[in-house]
Structure formats: C-alpha cells, structure tokens
DOTI-81066 format. One record per residue: residue in one letter; y, z, x of N, C-alpha, C, O in turn. Coordinates in Angstrom, 3 decimals. Layout:
REM residues N
('a',(Y,Z,X),(Y,Z,X),(Y,Z,X),(Y,Z,X))
...
This chain:
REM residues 169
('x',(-9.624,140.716,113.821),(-9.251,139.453,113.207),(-8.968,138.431,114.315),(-8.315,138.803,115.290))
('x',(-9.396,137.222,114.238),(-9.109,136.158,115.063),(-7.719,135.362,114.787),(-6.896,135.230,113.880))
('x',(-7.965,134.884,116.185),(-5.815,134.187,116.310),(-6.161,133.055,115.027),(-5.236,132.870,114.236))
('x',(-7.378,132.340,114.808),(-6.939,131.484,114.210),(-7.080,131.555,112.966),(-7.203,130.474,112.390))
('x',(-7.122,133.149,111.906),(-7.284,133.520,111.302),(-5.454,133.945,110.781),(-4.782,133.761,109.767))
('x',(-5.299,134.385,111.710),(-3.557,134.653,111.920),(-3.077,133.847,111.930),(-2.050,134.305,111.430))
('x',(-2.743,132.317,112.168),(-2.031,131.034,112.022),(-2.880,130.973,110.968),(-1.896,130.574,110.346))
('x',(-3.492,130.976,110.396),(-3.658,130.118,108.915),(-2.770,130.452,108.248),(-2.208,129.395,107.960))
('x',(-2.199,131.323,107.749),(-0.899,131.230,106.631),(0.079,130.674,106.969),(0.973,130.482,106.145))
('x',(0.181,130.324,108.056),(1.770,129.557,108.700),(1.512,128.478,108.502),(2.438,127.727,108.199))
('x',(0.085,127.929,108.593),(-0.129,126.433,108.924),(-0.039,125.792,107.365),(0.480,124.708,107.101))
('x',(-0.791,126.898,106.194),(-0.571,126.755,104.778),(0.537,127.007,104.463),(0.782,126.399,103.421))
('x',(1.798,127.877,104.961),(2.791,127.642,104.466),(4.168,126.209,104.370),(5.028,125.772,103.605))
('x',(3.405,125.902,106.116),(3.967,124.604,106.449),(3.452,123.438,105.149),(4.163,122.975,104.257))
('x',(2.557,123.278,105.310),(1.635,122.281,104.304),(2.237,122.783,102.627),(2.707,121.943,101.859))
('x',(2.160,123.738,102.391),(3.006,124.073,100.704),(4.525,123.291,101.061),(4.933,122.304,100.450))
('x',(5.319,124.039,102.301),(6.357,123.456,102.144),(6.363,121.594,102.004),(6.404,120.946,100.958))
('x',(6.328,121.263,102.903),(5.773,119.499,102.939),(5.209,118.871,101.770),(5.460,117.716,101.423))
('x',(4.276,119.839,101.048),(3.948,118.654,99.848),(4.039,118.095,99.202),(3.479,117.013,99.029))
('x',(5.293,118.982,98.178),(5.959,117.736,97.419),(7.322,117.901,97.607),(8.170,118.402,96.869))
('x',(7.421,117.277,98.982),(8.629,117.126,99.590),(9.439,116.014,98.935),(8.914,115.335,98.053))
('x',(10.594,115.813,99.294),(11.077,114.301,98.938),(11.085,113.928,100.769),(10.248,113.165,101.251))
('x',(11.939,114.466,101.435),(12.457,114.023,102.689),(12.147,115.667,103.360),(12.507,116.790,103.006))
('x',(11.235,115.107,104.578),(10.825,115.817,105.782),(11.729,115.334,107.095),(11.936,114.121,107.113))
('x',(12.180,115.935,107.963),(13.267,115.364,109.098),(12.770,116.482,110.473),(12.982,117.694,110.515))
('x',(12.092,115.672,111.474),(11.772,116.580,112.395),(13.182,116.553,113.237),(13.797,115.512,113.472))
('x',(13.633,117.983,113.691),(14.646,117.946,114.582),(14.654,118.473,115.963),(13.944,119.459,116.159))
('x',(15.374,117.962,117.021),(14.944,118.892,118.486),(16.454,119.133,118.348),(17.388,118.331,118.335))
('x',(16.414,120.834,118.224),(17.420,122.007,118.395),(17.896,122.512,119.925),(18.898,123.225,119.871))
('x',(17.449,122.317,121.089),(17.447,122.691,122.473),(18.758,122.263,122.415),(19.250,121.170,122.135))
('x',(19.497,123.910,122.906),(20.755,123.862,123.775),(21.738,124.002,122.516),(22.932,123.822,122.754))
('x',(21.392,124.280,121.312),(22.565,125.059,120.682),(22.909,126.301,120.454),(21.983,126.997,120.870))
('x',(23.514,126.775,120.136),(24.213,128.376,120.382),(23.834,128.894,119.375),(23.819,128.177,118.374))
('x',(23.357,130.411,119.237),(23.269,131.072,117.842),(24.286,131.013,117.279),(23.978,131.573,116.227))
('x',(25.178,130.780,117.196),(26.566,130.571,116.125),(26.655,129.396,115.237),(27.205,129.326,114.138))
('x',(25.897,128.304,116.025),(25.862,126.950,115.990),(25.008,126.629,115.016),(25.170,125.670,114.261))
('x',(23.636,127.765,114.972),(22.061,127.150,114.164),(22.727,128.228,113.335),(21.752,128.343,112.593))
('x',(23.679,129.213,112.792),(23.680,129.968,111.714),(24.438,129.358,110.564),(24.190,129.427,109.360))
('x',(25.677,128.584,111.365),(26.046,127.817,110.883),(25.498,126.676,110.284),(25.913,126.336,109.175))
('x',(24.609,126.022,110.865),(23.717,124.843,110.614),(22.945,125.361,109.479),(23.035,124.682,108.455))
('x',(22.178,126.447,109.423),(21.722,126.923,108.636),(21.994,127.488,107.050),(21.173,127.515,106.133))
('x',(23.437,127.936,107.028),(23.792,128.279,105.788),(24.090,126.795,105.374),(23.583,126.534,104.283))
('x',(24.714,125.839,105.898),(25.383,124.422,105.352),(23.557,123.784,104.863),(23.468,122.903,104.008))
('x',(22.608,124.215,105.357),(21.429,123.447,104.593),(21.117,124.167,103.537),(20.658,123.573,102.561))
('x',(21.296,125.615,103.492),(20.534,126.369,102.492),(21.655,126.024,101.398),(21.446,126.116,100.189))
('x',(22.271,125.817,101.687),(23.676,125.880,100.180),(22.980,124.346,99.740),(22.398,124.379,98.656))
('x',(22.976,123.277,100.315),(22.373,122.244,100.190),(20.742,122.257,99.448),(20.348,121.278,98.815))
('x',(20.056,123.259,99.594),(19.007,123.646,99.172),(17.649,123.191,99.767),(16.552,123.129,99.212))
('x',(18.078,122.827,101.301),(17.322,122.177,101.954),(16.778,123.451,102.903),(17.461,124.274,103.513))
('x',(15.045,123.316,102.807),(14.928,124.522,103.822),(14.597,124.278,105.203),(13.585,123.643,105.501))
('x',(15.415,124.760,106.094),(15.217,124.738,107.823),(14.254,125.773,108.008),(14.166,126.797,107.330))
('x',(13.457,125.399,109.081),(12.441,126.296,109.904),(11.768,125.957,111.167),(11.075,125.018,111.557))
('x',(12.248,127.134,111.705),(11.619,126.734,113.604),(9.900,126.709,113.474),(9.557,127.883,113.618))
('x',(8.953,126.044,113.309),(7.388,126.493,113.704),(7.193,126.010,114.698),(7.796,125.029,115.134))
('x',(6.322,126.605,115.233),(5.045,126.074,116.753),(4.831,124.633,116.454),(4.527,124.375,115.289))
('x',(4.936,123.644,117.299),(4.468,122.286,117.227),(2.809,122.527,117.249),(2.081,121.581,116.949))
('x',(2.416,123.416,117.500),(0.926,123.070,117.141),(0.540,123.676,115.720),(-0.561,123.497,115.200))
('x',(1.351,124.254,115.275),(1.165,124.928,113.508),(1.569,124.015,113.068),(0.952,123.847,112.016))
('x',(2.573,122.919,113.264),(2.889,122.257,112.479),(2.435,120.477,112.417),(2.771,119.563,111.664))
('x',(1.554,120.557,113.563),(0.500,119.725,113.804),(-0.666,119.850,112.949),(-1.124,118.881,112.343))
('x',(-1.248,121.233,112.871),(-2.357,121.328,112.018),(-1.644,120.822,110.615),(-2.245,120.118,109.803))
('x',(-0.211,121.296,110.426),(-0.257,121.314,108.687),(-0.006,119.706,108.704),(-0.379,119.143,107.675))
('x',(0.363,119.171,109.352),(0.559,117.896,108.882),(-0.324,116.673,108.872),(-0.053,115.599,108.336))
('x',(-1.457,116.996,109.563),(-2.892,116.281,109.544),(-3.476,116.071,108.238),(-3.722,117.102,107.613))
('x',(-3.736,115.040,107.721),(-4.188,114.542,106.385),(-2.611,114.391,105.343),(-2.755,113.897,104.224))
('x',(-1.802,114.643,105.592),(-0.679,114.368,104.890),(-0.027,112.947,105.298),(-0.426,112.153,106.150))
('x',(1.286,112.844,104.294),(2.476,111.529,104.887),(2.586,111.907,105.772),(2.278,111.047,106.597))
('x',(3.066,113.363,106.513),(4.122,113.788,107.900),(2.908,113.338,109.065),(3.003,113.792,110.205))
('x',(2.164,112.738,108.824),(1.293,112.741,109.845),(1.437,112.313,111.013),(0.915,112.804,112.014))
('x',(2.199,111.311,110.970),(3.088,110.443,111.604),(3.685,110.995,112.725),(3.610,110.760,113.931))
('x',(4.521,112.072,111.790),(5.451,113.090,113.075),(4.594,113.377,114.142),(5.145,113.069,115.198))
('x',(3.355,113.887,114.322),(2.599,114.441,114.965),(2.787,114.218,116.626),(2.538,114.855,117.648))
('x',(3.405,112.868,116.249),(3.878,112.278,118.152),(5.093,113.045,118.831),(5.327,113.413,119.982))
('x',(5.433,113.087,118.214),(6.826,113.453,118.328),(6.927,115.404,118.421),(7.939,116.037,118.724))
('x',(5.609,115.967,118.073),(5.870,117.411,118.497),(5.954,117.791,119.740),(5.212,118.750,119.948))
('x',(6.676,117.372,120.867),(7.090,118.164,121.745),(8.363,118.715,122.393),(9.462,118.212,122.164))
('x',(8.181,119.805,123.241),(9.971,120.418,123.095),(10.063,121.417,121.843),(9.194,122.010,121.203))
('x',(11.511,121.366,121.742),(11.907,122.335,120.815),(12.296,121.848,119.473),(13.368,121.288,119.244))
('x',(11.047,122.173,118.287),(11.380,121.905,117.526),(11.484,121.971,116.434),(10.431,122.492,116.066))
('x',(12.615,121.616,114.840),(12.135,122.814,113.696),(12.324,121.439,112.997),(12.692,120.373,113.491))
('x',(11.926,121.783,111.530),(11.841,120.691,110.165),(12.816,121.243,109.261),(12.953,122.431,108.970))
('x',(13.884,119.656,108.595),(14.286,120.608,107.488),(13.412,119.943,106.386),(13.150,118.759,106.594))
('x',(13.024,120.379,105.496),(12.459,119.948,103.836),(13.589,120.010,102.920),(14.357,120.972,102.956))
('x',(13.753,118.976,102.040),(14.261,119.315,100.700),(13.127,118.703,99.864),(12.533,117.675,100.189))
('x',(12.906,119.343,98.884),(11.926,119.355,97.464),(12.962,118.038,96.566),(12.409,117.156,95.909))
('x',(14.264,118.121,96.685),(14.913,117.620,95.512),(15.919,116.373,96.174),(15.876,115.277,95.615))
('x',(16.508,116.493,96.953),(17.617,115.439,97.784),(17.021,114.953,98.929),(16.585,115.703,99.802))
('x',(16.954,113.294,99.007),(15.789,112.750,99.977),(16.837,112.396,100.873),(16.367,112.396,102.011))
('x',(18.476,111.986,100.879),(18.845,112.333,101.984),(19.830,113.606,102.638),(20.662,113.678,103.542))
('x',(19.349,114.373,101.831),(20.604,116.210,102.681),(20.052,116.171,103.259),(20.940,116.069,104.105))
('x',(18.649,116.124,104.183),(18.287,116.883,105.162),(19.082,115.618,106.545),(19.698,115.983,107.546))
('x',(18.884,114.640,106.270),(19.678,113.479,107.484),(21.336,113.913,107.474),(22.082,114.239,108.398))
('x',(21.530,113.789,106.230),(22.992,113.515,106.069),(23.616,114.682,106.596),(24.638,114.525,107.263))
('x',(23.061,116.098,106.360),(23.835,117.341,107.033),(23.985,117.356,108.246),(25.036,117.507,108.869))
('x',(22.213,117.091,108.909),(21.975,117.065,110.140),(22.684,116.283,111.046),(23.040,116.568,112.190))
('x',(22.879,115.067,110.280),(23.596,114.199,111.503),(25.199,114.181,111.259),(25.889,113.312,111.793))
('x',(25.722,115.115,110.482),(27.105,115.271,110.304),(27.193,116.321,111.392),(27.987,116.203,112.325))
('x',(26.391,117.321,111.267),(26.171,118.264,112.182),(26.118,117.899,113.464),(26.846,118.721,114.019))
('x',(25.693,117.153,114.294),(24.912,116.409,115.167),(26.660,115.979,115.602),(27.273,116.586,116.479))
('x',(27.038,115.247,115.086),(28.282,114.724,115.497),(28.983,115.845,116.333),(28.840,115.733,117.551))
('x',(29.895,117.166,115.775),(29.721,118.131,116.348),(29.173,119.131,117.216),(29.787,119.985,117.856))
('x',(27.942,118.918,117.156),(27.349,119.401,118.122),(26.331,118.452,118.657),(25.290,118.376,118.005))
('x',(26.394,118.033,119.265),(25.691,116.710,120.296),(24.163,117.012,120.896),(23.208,116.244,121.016))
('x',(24.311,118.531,121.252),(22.868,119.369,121.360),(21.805,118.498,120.151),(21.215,117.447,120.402))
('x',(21.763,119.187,118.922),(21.180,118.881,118.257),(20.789,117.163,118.052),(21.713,116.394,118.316))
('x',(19.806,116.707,117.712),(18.936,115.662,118.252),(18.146,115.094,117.121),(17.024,115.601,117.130))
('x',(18.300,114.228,116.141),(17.469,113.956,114.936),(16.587,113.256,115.372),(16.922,112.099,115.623))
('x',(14.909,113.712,115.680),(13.689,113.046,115.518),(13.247,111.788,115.228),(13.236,110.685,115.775))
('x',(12.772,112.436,113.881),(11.983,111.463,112.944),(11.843,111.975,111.759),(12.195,113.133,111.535))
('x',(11.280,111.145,110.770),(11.306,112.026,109.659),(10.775,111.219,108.235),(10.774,110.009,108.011))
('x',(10.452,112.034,107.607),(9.305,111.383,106.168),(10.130,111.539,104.815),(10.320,112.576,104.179))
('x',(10.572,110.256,104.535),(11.950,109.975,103.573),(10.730,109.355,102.167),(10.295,108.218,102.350))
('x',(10.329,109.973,101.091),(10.137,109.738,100.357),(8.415,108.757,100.550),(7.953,107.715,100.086))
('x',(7.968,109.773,101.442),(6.400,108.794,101.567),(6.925,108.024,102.876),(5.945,107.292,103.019))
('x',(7.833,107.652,103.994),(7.669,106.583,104.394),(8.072,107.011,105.945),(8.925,107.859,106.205))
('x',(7.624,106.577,106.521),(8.050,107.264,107.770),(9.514,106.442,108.414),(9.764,105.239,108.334))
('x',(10.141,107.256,108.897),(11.598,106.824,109.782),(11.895,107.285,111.238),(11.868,108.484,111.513))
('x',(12.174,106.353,112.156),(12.064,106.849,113.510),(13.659,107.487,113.508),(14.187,107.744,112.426))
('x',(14.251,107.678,114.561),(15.042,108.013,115.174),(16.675,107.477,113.991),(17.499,108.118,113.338))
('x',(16.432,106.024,114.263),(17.120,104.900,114.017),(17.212,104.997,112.708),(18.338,105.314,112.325))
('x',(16.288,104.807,111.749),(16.185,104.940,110.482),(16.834,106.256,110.158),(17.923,106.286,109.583))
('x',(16.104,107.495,110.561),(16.966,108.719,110.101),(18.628,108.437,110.277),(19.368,108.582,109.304))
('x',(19.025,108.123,111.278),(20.545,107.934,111.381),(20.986,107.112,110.229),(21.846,107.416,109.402))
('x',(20.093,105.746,110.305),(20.882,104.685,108.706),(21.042,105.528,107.610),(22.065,105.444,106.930))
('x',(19.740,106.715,107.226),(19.667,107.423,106.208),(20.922,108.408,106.076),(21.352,108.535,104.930))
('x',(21.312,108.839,106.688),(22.042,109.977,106.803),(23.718,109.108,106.191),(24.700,109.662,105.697))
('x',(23.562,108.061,106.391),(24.978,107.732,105.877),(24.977,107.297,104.462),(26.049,106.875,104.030))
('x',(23.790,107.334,103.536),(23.614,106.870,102.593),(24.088,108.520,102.296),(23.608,109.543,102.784))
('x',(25.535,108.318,101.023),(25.834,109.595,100.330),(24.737,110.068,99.261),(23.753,109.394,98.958))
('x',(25.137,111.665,98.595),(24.262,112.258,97.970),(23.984,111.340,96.482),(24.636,110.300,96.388))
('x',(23.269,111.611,95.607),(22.880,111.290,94.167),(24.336,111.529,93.326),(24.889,110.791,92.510))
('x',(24.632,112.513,93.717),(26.236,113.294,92.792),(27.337,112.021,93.202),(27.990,111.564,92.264))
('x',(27.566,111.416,94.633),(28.155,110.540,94.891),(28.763,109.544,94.531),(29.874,109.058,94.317))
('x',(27.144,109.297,94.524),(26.781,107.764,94.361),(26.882,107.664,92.310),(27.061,106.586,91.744))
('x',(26.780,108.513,91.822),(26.789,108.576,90.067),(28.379,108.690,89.559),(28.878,108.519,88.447))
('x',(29.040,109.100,91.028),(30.612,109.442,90.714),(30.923,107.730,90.955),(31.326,106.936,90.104))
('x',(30.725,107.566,91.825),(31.129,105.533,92.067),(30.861,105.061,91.134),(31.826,104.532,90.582))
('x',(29.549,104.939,90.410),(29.053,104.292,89.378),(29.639,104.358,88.552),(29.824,103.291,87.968))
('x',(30.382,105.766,87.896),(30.634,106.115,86.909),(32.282,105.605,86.989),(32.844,105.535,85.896))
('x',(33.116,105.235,88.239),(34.187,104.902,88.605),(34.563,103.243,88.190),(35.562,102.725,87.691))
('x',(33.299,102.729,88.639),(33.208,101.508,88.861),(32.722,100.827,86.848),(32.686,99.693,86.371))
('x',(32.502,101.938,86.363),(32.178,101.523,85.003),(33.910,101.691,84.534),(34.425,100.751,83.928))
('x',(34.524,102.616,84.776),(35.630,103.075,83.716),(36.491,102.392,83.786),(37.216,102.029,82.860))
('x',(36.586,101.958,85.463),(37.914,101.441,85.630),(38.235,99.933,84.932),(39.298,99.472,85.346))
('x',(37.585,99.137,84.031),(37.924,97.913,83.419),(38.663,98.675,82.606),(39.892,98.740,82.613))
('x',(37.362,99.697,81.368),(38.408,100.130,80.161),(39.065,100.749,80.641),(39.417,101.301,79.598))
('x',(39.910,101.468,81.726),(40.712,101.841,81.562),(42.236,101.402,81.837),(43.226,102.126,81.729))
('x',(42.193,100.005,82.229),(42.552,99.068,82.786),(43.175,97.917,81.675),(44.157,97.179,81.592))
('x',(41.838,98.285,80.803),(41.988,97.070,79.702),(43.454,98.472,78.704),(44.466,98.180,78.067))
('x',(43.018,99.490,78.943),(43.888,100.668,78.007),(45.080,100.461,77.969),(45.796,100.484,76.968))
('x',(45.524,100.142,79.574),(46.737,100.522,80.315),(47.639,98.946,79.872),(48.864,98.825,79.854))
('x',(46.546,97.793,79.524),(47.163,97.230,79.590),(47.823,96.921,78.034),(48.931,96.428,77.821))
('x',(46.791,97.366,76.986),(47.115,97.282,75.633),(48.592,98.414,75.614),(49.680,98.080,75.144))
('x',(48.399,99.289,76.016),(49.307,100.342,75.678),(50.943,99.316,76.694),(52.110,99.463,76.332))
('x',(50.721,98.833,77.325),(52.055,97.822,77.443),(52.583,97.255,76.858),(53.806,97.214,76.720))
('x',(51.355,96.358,76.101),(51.879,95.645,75.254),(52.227,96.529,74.338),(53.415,96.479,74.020))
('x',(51.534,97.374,73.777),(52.099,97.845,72.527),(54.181,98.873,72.854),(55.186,99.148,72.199))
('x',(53.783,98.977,73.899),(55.222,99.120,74.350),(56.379,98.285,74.398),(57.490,98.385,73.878))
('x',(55.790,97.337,75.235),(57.045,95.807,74.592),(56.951,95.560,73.551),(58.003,95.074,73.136))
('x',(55.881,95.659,72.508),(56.210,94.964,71.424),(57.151,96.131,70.369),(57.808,95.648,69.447))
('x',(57.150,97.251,70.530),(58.247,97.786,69.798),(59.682,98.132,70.534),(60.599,98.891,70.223))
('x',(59.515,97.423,71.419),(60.907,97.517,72.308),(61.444,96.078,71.644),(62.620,96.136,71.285))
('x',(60.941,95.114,71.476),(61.045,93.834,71.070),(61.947,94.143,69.361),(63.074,94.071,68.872))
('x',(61.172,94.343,69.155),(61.217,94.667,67.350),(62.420,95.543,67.218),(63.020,95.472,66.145))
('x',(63.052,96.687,68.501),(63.862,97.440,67.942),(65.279,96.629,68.425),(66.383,97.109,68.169))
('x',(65.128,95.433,69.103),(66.271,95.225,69.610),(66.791,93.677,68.570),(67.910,93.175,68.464))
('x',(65.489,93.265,67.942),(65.508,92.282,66.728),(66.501,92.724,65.947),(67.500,92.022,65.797))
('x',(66.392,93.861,65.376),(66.773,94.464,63.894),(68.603,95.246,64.656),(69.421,95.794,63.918))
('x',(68.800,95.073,66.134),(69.925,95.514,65.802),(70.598,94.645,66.060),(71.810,94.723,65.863))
C-alpha cells in the first residue's frame, strides 16, 4: 500500500470534520506541558468542541477547495484545530481564556461561520459570550421593566391599605 493511500483517511477525516463546521480556529500549541493540553482538552470536549493535533500537510490537503482554505498560510510550526459543529464562538472563547493562563498557547487564525479571521479578529471573537449568555441578558433585559412595574404596583397596593387602616381608626 502506498503512503498516500495511508493519509487519505486523515485527510477525509479532516475535511468531514470542517464541513459543516460553524467555527474552525487554527492554533500553535509549542511549549505547553502535557498537563496543560489535557486540561485544555477536557475544557473543549465538555464544550463540545473537537481539538486535534494533524500534520500541516494533511491538513493542507483537507482544506483545499473548502472556506478553511485560507488557513493554508498559516500551516507552519506546531499545529492543531479546534472545530465546533454547533457554537461559532467556544472554540476562540476557551482558547483564549486558556491562552491567558498559559501564554505558550498562541491563537492563529480561524474560519468563524464562512469568514475568515486573522489573529486579531479571533481575539475580538473570543470575547463575544456563548448563545446561553447572551439569551440570559436578553431574557434579563426583557423582565426587568415587568418586574419593576410589579414591585412597584405591589407598593402601592401596600400604602394604600396602610392608608385605609389608619382612616377608619
């Protein structure tokens, strides 16, 4: 069997993963500790985002004719992708929370919903909170009139029978 018979499933697995990605994030990992990427690693998988070290040239082939195509500059050194299928920013937002802590780690570039993001962009991305967040604000920012308007009826309706009981004596 030939070598390039043997990278074809890696290069198709790369390409399945990527396709209907939401957010692709190339990362350079050089100089963190195995304690460091296991850690890094369970905080993405709970997230449901999948990390993986490939060959910059496997992951060159898979990304030729795709959005990630882009990345292609940027494969050199040490380097892995995270994918999420479902949350377009966990893969920034972990990474560069992560990143803070460990300074090693190095956010790329990366393919946010079709669009490519350098360096700079991935960082803006990463501070934009999750979907769950951002629906909790919304949902904050709706209640708090009525509940406001509640607080304030239920006053009145408090003075007004404080009023009434001190009438009648």
């Amino acid at each position: 069997m030939a070598k390039v018979e043997l990278k074809q499933p890696i290069v198709e697995e790369i390409a399945n993963c990527i396709k209907d990605a939401q957010a692709v994030v190339l990362v350079n990992y050089s100089g963190i500790t195995v304690e460091q990427d296991t850690k890094l690693r369970k905080e993405l998988r709970e997230a449901g985002v999948q990390y993986k070290v490939y060959k910059n040239t496997m992951m060159n082939f898979a990304f030729k004719g795709t959005e990630c195509e882009c990345l292609s500059e940027h494969l050199h050194g040490t380097n892995a992708i995270a994918v999420s299928a479902t949350d377009a920013t966990a893969p920034a937002r972990i990474l560069a929370k992560f990143a803070k802590t460990c300074p090693a780690l190095e956010l790329v570039a990366g393919v946010v919903e079709g669009k490519y993001n350098d360096q700079a962009g991935i960082q803006a991305l990463s501070n934009v909170p999750s979907r769950e967040e951002l629906l909790g604000k919304l949902l904050g920012s709706i209640q708090s009139p009525i509940s406001n308007f509640a607080r304030v009826l239920n006053q009145i309706a408090e003075s007004g029978t404080e009023t009434t009981d001190t009438a009648e004596a």
